[in-house]
N, C-alpha and C positions, 0 to 999 in steps of 0.2 A: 352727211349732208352734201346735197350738189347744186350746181346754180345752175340751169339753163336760158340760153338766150334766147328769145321773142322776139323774133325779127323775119321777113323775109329780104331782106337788104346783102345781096352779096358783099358789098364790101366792109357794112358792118359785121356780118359772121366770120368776115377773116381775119380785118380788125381784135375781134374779142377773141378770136383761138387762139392770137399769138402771147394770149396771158397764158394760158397753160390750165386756167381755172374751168374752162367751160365746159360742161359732162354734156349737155344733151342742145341741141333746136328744135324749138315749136315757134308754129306757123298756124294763121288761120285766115278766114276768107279776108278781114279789114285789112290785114297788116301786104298781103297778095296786092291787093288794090292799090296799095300804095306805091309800087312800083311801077317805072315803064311799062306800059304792053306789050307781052309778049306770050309765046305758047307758055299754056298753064307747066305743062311738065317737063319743058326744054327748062323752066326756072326750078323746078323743083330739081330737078335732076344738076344743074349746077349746085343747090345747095346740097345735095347727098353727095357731091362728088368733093366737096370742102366739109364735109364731115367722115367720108373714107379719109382721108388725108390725116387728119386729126385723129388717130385712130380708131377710129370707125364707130364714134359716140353717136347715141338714138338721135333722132329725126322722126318730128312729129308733123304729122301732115292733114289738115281738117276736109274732110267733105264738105262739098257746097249744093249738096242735095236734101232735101226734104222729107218726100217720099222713101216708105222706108225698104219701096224697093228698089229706087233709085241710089237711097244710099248703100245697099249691098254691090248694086255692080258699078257704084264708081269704087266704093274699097279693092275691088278685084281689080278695078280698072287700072289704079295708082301704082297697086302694087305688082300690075303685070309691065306697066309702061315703065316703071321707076326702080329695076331690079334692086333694090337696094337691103342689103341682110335687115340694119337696123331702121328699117321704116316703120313705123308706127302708125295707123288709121287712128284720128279725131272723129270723136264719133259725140255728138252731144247728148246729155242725158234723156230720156224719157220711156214710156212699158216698150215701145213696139222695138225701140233704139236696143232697148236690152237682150229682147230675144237677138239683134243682128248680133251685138256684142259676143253672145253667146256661142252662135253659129261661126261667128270669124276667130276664136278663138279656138276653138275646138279644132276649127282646120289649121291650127299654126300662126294666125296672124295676129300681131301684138296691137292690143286699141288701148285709146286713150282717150278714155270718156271724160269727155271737157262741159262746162257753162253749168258744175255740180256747183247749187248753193246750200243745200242742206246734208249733215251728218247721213240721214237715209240714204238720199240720194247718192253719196259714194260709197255707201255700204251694201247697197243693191247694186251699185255697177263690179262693186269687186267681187260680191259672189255669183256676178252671172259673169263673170272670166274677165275683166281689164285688168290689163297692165297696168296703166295706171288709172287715177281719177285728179283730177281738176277741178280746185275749188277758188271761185273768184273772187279772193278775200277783198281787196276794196270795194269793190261793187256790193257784198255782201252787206260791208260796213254803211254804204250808203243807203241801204235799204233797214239800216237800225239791226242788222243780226250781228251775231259776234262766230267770226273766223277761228279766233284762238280755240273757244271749246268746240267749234266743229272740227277744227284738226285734232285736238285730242283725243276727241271719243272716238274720230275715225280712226287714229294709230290706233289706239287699244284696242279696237274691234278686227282692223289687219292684225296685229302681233298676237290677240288671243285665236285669232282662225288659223294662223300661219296660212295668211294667202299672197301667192307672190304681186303683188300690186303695192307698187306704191304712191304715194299723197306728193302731189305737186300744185303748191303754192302760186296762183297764177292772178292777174290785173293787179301787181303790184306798179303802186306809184311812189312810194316813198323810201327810200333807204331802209328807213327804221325798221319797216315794215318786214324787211328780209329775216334780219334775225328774230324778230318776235315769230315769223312762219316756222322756221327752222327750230325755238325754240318749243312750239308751240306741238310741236311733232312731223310737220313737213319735212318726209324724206328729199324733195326737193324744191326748190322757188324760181319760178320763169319769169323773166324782166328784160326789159329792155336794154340796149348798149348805154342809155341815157342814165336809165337808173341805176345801171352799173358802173357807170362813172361819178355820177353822184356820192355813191357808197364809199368812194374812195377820199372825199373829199371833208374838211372843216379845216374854219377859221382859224384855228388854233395851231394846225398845222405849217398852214402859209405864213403865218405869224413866226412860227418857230424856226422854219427854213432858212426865212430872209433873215430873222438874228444874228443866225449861226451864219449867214453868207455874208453880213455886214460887221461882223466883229470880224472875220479871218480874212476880209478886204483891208479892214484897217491894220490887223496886224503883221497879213503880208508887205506892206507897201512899207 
């Protein structure tokens, strides 16, 4: 089980490296937006260069193209501008999306078919070659579907194919929500530095801390 950050925030990704916990970074066009203006790939290329650093954990990087010819040479594009070994093309699900997945794979390049809300739909991205697939469990949840069995049917359909692709848990909002992904079959869950600090966090603990800081106050003095 791995956690990756969702962020394009340089100082949140450096922030969260120095846990030691964080396997992978995904990025997509909202989270881009949110930052200063700057060249698209002068930012991307700082975040692969703090993920070389970290040793050299994946990096997910979404196209902001449409057209599905356009999204084939901006993949080329990213990954000619952004030499980066573990880069990975976001590539969103849909037929014509598949064929490119198909094609960028076949030539070497690892995708990460993302905005997948049903069991098919990452079942069809894995066997036309992703790396990984992308399933937007809260958003699913808001639309009344249920995340948990679409991760599990999807692991069991990866683990009976033996296809190298795996299920990454993504539009999480809530803590809970991490481990119910992970138990749910989510090889990994992509969250925020917010939600990751949330996870770390209950009442009961602060409660505990300050006990123990309040009884060895009184009984140093």
């Amino acid at each position: 089980m791995k956690f990756f950050l969702d962020t394009a925030n340089l100082d949140e990704i450096e922030d969260a490296l120095e846990t030691g916990l964080i396997s992978g970074i995904t990025t997509n066009p909202s989270l881009m937006a949110k930052e200063p203006k700057t060249n698209f790939y002068t930012h991307i290329s700082k975040i692969a260069d703090l993920c070389e650093l970290y040793n050299g954990i994946p990096l997910s990087v979404e196209v902001f193209a449409t057209d599905p010819r356009k999204i084939l040479e901006q993949a080329y594009d990213i990954r000619t501008r952004v030499p980066y070994k573990k880069l990975n093309i976001k590539i969103p699900v849909g037929y014509e999306e598949l064929k490119i997945i198909n094609k960028l794979s076949e030539m070497g390049i690892p995708i990460n078919c993302t905005c997948c809300f049903t069991t098919t739909q990452m079942q069809l991205a894995a066997a036309a070659g992703a790396r990984y697939v992308s399933l937007f469990y809260n958003r699913l949840l808001d639309v009344k579907g249920n995340p948990i069995q679409a991760l599990q049917r999807t692991r069991s359909f990866l683990d009976s194919k033996k296809l190298n692709c795996e299920i990454i848990a993504g539009s999480i909002r809530n803590a809970y929500d991490i481990e119910d992904a992970w138990d749910a079959g989510a090889h990994i869950v992509t969250a925020s530095n917010t939600i990751l600090k949330k996870a770390t966090k209950h009442p009961k603990t602060d409660e505990s801390v300050n006990q123990f800081l309040s009884d060895f106050k009184k009984w140093i003095e």
